[in-house]
RONU-49299 format. One line per 4 residues: number of its first residue (from 1); their letters; for each residue x negated, y negated, z of N, C-alpha, C, O, CB. Coordinates in nm, 2 decimals. Glycine has a CB too. Layout:
NUM = A = X Y Z X Y Z X Y Z X Y Z X Y Z ~ ...
# end
This chain:
1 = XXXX = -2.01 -0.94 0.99 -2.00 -0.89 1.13 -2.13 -0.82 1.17 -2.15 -0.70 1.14 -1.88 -0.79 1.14 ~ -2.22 -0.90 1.23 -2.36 -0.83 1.25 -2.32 -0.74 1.40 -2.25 -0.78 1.50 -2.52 -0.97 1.28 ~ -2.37 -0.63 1.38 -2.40 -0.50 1.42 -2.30 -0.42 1.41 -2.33 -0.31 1.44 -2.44 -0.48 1.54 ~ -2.16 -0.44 1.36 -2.08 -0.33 1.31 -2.09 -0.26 1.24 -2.18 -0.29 1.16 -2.00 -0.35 1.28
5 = XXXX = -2.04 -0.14 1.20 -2.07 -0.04 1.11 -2.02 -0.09 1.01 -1.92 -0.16 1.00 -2.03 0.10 1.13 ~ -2.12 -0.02 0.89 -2.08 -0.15 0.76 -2.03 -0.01 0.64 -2.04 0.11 0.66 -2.27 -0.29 0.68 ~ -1.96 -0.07 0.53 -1.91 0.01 0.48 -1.94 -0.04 0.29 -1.93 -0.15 0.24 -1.77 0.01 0.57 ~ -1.96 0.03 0.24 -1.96 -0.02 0.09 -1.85 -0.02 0.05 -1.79 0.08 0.06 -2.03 0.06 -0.01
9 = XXXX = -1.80 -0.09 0.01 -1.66 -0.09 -0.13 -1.69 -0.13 -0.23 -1.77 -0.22 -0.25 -1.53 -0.18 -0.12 ~ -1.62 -0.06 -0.33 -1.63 -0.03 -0.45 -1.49 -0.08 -0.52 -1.42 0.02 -0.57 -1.66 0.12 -0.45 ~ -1.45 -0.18 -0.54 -1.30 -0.26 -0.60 -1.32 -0.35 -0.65 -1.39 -0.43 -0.60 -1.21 -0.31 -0.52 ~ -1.27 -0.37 -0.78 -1.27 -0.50 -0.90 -1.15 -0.59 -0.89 -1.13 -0.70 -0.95 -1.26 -0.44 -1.06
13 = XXXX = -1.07 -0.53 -0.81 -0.92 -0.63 -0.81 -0.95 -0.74 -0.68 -0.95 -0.71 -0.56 -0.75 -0.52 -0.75 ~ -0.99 -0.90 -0.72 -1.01 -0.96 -0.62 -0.96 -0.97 -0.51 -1.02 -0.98 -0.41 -1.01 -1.03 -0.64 ~ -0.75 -0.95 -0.53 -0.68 -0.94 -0.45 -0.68 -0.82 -0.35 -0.62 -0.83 -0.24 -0.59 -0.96 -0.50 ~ -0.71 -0.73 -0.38 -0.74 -0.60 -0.28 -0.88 -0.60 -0.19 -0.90 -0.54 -0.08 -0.75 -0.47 -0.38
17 = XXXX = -1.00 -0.69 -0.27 -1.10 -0.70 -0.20 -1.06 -0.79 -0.07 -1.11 -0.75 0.04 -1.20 -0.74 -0.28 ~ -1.00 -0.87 -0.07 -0.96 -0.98 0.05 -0.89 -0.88 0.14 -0.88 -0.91 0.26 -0.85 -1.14 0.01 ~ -0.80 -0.73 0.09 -0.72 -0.75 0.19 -0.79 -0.62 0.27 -0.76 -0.59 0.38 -0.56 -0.76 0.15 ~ -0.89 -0.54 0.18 -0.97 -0.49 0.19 -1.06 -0.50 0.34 -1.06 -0.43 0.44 -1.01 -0.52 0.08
21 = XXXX = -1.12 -0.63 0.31 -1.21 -0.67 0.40 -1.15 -0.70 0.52 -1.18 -0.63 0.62 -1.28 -0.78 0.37 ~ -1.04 -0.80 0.51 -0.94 -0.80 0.64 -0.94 -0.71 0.70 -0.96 -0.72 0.82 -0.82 -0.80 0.61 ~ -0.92 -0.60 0.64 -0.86 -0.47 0.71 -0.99 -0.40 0.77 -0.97 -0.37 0.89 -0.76 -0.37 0.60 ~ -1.09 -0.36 0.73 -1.22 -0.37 0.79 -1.26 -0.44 0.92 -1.30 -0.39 1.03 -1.29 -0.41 0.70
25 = XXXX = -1.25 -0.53 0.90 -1.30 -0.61 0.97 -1.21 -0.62 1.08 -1.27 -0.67 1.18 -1.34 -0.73 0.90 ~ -1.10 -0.61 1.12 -1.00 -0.59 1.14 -0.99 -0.46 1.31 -0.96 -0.45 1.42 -0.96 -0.55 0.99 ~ -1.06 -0.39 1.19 -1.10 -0.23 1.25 -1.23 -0.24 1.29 -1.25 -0.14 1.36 -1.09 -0.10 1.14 ~ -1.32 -0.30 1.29 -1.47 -0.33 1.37 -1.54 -0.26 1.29 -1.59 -0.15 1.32 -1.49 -0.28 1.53
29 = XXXX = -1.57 -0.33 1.16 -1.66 -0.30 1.06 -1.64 -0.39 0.96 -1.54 -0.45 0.92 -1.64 -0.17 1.01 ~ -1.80 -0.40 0.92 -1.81 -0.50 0.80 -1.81 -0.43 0.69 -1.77 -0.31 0.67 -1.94 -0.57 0.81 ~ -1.84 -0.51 0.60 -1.84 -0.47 0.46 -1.93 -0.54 0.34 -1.94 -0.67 0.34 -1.69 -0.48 0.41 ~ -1.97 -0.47 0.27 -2.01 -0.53 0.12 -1.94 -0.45 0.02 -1.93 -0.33 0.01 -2.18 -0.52 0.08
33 = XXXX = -1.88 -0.55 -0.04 -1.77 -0.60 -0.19 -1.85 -0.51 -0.30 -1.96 -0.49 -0.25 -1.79 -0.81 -0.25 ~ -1.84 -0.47 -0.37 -1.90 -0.50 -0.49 -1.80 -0.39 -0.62 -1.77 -0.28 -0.61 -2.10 -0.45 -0.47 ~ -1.77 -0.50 -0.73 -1.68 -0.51 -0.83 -1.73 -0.34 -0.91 -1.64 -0.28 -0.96 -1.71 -0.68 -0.93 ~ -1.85 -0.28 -0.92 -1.87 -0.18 -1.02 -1.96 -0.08 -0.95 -2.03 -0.10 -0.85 -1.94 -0.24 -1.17
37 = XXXX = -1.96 0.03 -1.03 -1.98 0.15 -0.92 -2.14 0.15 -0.96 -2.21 0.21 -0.88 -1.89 0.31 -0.95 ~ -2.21 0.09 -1.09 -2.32 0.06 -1.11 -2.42 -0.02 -1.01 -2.54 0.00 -1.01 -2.31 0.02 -1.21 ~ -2.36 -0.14 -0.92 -2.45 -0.20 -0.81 -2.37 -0.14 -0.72 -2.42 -0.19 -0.62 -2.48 -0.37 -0.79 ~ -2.27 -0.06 -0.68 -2.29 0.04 -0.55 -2.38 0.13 -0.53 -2.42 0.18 -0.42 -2.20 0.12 -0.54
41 = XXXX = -2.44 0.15 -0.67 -2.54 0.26 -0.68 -2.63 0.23 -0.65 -2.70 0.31 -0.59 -2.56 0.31 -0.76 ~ -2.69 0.09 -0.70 -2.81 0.03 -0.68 -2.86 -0.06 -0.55 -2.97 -0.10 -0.51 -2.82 -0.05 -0.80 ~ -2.71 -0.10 -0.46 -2.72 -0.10 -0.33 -2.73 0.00 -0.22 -2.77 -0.01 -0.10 -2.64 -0.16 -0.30 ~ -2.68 0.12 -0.30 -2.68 0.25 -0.21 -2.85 0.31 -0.18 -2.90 0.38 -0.09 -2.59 0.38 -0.32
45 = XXXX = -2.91 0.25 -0.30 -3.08 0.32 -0.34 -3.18 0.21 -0.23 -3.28 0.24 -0.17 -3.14 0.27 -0.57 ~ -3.11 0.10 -0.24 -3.22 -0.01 -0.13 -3.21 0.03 -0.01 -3.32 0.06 0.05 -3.16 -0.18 -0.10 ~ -3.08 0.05 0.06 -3.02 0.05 0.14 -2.95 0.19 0.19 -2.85 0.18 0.25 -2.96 -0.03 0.12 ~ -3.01 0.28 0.16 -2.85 0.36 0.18 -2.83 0.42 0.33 -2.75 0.51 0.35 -2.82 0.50 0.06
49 = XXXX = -2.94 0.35 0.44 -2.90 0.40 0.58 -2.82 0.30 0.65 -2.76 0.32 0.76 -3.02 0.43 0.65 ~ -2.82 0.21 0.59 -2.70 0.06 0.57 -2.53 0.08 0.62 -2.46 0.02 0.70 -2.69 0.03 0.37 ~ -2.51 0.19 0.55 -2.38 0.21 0.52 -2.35 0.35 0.57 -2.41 0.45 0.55 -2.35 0.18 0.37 ~ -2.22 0.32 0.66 -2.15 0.46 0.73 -2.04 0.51 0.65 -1.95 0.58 0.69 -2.07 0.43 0.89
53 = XXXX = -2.04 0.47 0.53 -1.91 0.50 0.47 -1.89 0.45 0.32 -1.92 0.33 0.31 -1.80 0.44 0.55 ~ -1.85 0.50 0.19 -1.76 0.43 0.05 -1.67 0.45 0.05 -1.62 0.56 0.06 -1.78 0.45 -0.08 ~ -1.60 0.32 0.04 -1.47 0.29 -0.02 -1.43 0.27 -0.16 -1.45 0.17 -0.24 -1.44 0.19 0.04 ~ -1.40 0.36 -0.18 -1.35 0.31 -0.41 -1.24 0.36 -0.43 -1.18 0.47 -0.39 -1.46 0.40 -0.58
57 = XXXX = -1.21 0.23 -0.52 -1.12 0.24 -0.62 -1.17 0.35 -0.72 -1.29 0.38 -0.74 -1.09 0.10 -0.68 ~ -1.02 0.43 -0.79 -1.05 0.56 -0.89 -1.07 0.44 -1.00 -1.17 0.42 -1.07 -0.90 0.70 -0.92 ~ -0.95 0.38 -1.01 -0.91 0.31 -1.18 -1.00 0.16 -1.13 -0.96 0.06 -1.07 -0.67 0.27 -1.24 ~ -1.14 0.20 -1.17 -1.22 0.05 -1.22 -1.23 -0.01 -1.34 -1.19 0.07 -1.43 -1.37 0.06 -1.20
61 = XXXX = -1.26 -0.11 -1.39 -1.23 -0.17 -1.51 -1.32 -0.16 -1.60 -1.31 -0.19 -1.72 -1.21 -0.29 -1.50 ~ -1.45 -0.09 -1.51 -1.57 -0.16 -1.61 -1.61 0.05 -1.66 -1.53 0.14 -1.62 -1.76 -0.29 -1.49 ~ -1.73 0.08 -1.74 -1.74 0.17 -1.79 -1.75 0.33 -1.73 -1.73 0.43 -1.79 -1.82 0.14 -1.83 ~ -1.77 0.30 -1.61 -1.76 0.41 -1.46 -1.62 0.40 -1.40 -1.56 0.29 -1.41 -1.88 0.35 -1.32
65 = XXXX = -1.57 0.52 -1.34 -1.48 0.52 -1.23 -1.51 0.54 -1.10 -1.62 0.58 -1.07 -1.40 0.59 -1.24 ~ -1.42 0.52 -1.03 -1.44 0.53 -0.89 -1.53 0.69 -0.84 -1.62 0.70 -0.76 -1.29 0.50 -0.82 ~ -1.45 0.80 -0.91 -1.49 0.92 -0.94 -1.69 0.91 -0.91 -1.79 0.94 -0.84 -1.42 0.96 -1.11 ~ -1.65 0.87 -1.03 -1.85 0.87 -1.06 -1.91 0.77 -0.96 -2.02 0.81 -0.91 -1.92 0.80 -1.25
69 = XXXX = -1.88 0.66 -0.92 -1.91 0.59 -0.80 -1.96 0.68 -0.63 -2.05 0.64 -0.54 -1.76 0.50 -0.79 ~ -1.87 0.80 -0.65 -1.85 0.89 -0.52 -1.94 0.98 -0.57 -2.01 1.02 -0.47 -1.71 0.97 -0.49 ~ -1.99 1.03 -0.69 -2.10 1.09 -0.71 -2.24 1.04 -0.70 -2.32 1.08 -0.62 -2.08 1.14 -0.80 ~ -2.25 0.97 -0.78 -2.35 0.86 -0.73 -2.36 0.86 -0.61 -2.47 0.90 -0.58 -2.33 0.72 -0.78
73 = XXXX = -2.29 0.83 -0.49 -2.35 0.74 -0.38 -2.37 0.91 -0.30 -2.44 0.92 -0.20 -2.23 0.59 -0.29 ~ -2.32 1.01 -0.35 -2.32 1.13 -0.28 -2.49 1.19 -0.31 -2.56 1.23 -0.23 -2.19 1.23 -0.33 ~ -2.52 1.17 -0.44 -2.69 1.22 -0.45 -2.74 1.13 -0.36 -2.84 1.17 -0.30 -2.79 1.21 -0.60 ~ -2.72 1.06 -0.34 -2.79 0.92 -0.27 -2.81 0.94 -0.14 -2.92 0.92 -0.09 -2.70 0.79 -0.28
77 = XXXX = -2.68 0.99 -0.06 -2.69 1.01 0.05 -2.58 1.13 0.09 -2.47 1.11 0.14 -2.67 0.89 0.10 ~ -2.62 1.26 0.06 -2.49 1.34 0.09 -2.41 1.34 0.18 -2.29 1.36 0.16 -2.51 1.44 0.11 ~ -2.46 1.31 0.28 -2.37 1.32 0.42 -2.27 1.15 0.41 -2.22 1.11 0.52 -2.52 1.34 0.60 ~ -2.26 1.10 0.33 -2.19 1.00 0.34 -2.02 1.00 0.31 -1.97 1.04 0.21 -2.26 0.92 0.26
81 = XXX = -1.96 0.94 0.41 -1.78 1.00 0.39 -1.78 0.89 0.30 -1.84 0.78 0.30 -1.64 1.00 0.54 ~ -1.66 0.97 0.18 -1.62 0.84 0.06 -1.45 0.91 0.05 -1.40 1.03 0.04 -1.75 0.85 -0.15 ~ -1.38 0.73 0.08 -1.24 0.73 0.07 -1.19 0.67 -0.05 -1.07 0.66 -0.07 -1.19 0.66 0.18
# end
């Protein structure tokens, strides 16, 4: 969705990412996906005036939680709301 406010998510369950986005997009905002809180971090560092908002999952699969995903993107950008 070019020029909507875009939003990072942070979710490993494919089925939640679809309904995820739906629902974004839905609400007049885009989104970028991404499965681990390690390239949220590293899209947060390219980019991080990009994004009006994180979305994460707590229970991720891989060695980080959603938890540490919210910290991360918070040095990154303090003023950023994370749901």
């Amino acid at each position: 969705m070019h020029g909507s406010p875009m939003v990072l998510v942070v979710e490993d369950d494919p089925q939640f990412q679809v309904l995820i986005e739906a629902g974004l997009n839905e609400g007049g905002f885009g989104c970028v996906i991404t499965a681990s809180d390690e390239e949220a971090a590293n899209l947060l560092e390219e980019e991080a005036g990009k994004y009006c908002a994180l979305l994460t999952d707590i229970n991720l699969s891989r060695t980080m939680d959603g938890w540490e995903a919210a910290r991360r993107a918070r040095k990154l950008k303090p003023d950023i709301p994370v749901i």
